[in-house]
C-alpha atoms as one frame of an Amber mdcrd trajectory, in Angstrom:
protein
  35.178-173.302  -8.702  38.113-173.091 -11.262  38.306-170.715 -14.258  40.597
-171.155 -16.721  41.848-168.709 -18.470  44.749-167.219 -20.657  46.278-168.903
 -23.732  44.315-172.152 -23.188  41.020-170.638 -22.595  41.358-168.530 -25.658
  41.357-171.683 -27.072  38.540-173.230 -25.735  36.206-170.029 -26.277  36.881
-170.341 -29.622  36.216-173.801 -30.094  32.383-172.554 -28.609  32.243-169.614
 -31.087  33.564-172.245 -34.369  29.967-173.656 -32.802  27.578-170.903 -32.511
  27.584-171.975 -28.110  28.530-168.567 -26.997  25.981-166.372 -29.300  24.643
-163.402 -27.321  22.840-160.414 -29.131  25.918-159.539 -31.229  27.228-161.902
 -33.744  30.634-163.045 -34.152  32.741-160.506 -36.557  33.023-163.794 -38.794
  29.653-164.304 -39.583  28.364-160.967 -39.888  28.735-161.589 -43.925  27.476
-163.236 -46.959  24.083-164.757 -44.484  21.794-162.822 -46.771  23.202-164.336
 -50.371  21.665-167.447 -51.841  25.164-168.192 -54.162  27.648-170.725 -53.432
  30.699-171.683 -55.326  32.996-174.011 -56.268  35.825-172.911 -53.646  39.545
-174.714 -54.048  42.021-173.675 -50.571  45.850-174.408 -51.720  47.807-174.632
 -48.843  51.353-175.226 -47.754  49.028-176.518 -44.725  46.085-177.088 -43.350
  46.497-174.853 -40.526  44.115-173.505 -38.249  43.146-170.941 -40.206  42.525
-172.428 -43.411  40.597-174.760 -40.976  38.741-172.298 -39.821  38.110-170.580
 -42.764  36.744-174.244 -44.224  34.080-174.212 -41.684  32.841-170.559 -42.382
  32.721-171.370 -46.318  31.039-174.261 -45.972  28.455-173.432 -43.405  27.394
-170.159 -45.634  26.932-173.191 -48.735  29.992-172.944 -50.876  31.607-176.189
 -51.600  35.579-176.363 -50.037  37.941-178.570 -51.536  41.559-178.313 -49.559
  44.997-179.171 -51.639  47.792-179.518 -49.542  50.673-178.500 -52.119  54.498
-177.800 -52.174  55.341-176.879 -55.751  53.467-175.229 -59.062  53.013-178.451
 -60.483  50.786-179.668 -57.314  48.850-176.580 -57.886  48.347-177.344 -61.442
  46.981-180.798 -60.704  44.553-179.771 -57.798  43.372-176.909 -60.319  42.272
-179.649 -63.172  40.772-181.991 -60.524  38.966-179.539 -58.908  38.103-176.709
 -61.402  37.291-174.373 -58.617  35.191-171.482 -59.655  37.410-169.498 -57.274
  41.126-169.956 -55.595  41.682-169.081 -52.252  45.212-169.019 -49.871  44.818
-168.922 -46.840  48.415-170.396 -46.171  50.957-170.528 -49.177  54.262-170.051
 -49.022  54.925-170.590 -52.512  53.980-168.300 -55.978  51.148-169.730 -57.369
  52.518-170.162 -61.257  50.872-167.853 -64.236  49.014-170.767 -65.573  46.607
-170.478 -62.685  46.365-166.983 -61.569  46.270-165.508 -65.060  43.203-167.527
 -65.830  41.492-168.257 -62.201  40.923-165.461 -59.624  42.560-166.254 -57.077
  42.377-164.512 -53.417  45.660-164.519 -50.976  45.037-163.921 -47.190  48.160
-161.567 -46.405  49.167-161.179 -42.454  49.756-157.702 -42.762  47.356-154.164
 -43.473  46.502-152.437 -46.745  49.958-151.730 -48.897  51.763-154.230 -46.427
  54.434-156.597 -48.742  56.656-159.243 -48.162  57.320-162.488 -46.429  58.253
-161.066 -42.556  54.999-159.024 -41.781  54.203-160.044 -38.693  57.641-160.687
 -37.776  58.479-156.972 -38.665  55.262-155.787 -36.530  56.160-156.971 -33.621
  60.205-156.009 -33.955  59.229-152.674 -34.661  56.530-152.221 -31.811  53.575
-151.301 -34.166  50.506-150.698 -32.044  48.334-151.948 -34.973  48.244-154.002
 -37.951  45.934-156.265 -40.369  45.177-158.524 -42.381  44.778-157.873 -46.575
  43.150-160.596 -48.868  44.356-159.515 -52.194  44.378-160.965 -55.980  47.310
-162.981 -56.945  49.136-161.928 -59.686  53.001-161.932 -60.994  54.125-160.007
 -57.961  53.952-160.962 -54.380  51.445-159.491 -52.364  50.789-156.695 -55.106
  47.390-157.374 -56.623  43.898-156.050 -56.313  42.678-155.612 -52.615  39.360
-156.877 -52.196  39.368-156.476 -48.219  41.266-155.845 -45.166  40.846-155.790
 -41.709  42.738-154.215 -38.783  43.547-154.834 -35.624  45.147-154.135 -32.019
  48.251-155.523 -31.072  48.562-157.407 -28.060  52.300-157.968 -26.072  52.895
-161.784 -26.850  54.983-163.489 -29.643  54.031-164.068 -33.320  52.220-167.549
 -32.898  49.584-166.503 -30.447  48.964-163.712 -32.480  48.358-165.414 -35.619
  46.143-167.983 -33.847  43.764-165.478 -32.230  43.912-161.543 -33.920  45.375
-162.527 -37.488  43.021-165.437 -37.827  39.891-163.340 -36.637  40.503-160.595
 -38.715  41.530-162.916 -41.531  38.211-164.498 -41.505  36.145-161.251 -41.560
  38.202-159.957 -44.379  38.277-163.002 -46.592  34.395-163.422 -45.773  33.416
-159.756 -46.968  36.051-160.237 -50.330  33.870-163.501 -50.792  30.981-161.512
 -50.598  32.265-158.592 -52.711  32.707-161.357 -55.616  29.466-163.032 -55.052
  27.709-159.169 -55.004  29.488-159.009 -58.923  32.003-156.217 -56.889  28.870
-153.903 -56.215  29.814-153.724 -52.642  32.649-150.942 -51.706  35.628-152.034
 -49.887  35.138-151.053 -46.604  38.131-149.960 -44.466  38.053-150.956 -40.929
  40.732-149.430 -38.646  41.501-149.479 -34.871  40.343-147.144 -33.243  44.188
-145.718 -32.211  45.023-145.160 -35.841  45.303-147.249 -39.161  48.548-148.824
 -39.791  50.484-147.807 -42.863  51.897-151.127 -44.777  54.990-151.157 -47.511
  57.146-153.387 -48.994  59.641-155.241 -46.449  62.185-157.913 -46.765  62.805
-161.034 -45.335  63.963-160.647 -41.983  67.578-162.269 -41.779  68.606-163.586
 -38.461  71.112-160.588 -39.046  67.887-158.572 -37.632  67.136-160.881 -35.323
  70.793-161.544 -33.942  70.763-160.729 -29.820  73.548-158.921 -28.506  73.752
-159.708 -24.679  76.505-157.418 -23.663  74.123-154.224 -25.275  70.390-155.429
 -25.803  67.540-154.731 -23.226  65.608-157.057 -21.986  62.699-155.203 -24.080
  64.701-155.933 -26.721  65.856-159.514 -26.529  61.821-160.538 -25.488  60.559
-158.545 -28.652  63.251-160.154 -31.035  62.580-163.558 -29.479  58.783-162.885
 -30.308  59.416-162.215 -33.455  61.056-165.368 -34.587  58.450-167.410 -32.723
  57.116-170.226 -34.468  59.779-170.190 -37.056  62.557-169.432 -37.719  63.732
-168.472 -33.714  66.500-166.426 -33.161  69.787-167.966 -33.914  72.216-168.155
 -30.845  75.177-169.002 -29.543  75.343-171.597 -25.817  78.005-172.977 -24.962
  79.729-173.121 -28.605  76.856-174.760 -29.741  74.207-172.983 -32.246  70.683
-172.854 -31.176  67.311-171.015 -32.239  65.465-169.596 -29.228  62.118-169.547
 -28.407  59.533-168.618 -25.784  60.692-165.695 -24.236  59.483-164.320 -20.565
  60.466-161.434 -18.302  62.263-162.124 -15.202  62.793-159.453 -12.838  64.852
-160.522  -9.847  67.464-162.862 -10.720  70.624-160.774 -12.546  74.033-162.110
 -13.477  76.240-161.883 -15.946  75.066-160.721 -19.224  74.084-163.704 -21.831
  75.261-166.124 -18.675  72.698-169.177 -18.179  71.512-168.134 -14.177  69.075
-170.306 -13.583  66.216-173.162 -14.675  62.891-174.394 -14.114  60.516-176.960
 -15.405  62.497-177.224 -18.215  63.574-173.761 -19.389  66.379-171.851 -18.854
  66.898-168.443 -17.620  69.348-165.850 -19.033  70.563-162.656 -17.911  70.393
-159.763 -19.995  72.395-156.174 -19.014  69.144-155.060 -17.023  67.588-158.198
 -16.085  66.878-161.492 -17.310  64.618-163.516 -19.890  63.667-166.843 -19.135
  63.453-169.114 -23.055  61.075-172.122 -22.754  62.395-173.823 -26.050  65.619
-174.443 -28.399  66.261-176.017 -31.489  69.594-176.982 -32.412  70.611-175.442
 -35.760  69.897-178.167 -38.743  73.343-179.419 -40.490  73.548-180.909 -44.271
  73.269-184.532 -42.383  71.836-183.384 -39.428  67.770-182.501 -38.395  66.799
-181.388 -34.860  63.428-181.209 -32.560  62.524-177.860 -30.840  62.670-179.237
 -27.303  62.200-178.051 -23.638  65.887-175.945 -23.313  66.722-178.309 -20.555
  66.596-181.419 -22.590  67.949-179.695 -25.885  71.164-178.695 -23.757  71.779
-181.889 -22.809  71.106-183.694 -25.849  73.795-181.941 -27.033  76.341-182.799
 -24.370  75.829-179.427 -22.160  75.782-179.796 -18.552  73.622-177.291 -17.400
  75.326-175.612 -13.677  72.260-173.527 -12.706  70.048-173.961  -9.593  66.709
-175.416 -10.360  64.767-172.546  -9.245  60.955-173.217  -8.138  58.284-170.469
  -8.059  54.948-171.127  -6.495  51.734-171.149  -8.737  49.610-168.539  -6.375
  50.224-165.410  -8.081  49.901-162.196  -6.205  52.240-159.884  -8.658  49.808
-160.299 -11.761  52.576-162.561 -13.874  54.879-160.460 -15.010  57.817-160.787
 -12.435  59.400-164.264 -13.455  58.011-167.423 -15.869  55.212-169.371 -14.670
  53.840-171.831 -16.912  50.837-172.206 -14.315  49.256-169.606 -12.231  46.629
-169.391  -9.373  44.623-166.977  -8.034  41.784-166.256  -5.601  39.089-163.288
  -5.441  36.478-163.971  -3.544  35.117-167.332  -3.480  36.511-168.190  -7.439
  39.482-170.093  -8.234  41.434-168.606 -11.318  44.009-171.187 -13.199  45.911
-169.831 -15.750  47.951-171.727 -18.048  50.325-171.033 -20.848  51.499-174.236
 -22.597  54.112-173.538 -24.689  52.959-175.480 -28.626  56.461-176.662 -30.110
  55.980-177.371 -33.602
């Protein structure tokens, strides 16, 4: 019998919760609210995207009764029109990268689902969580107003940081806590704001949020001849998804991505030692770091594909001179000694396959 289990599995166990197939005695976190009220509204999502949390926060609205309407928009003037065609009793972001414009927010309440804890501001926040090793952060739904990320909190949700890069944690801890939170500030306004905010914290301590700036690839800049391998694998986290870490191979300019320890093979620091399956391995002053994925920097005529690092290497017209190195799937170090996208594993009479498919988007 095969398990499956890591990245991939998350996945598919939360496919089964979206459906209700897992339910045991204790409910999910995101439907612990609002069962017991009888209102609906008018709901209008303006997104930069229809992501998967704005997907999944569809499907909680609209199985608790409110009508969802979703407007994919990339300027105030999109807004505007979804706003008259809609005339949503209530606004909610779940992904927006733009302001929403006065002429909405000043006459509309309108809730913004904010990747970072109570007090947390600015367009980096999980980026700056995981360069700066926080053990804990959250997620804030607040009201929009003139300033970002400044208005009236109606809930927030913390939660335990786990040792991966910035996509997988939006996907699984950002989007569950994002969910509670937006489902109890949903409930607060139904209630008429007779409910208190509630404030839930880890259990390690609550994480204090402030105003921080966008995070420059002046930040995020590796320096091979000085930085740890801790510290190339966090920055390399912290760009994933977008932007990447901007980088120099061969003379030609690259974002990195998909970063993973390698303990055996050394050479010379920033050198390109090895590759496998696609990605190539780079040694750092301790170590090494094997990077899954680059993306060749964008010019004014120019627009690239984040690509297997193999194939984006020699797109560009660099020969790569390192040994294809294979590793076998049967893992008996537990995964952290060198990059496996695939893993096997035996105890007793079960089969465990873990896999770790890198998304490029």
């Amino acid at each position: 019998m095969t398990i499956a289990t890591g990245e991939a599995s998350v996945a598919v166990t939360d496919a089964l919760k979206v459906h209700g197939l897992d339910r045991v005695a204790e409910p999910l976190a995101d439907d612990r609210v609002l069962r017991a009220g009888d209102d609906s509204l008018r709901v209008l999502f303006l997104v930069s995207a229809h992501n998967g949390l704005s997907q999944r926060a569809w499907i909680a609205l609209t199985d608790l009764g409110h009508e969802v309407a979703v407007a994919v928009v990339g300027s105030a003037e999109a807004m505007e029109v979804a706003v008259r065609e809609h005339d949503p009793q209530l606004i909610v972001c779940p992904f927006l990268k733009q302001m929403i414009p006065p002429s909405i927010w000043s006459t509309r309440r309108c809730l913004i689902v904010h990747p970072g804890p109570r007090g947390d501001r600015g367009p980096s926040s999980l980026d700056w969580a995981i360069e700066l090793g926080e053990r804990d952060w959250g997620v804030t739904v607040l009201q929009a107003n003139g300033e970002p990320d400044a208005g009236r909190v109606w809930a927030t949700c913390e939660f335990a940081m786990r040792d991966v890069g910035k996509s997988s944690l939006y996907r699984h801890e950002v989007r569950h806590a994002a969910i509670e939170a937006l489902l109890e500030a949903i409930d607060r306004i139904v209630q008429d704001d007779r409910l208190p905010l509630r404030e839930r914290h880890s259990p390690r301590r609550a994480p204090r949020g402030r105003a921080r700036p966008l995070m420059t690839q002046s930040v995020r800049g590796i320096n091979w001849d000085a930085d740890s391998t801790d510290t190339v694998i966090r920055k390399i986290r912290a760009g994933e998804g977008h932007p990447g870490v901007l980088d120099t191979v061969n003379g030609t300019e690259f974002h990195l991505f998909g970063a993973h320890r390698e303990q055996l093979l050394r050479g010379q620091a920033g050198q390109i030692i090895a590759q496998r399956t696609g990605a190539i391995c780079r040694a750092t002053v301790d170590a090494a770091v094997w990077i899954t994925h680059l993306k060749r920097r964008d010019t004014a005529t120019e627009r690239y594909f984040k690509l297997p690092a193999a194939r984006a290497l020699a797109l560009a017209g660099i020969e790569l001179e390192a040994p294809e190195i294979a590793v076998p799937i049967a893992d008996s170090s537990g995964g952290e000694d060198t990059y496996r996208e695939i893993t096997y594993a035996v105890q007793g009479s079960v089969g465990y396959l873990h896999f770790d498919f890198y998304k490029a988007r």
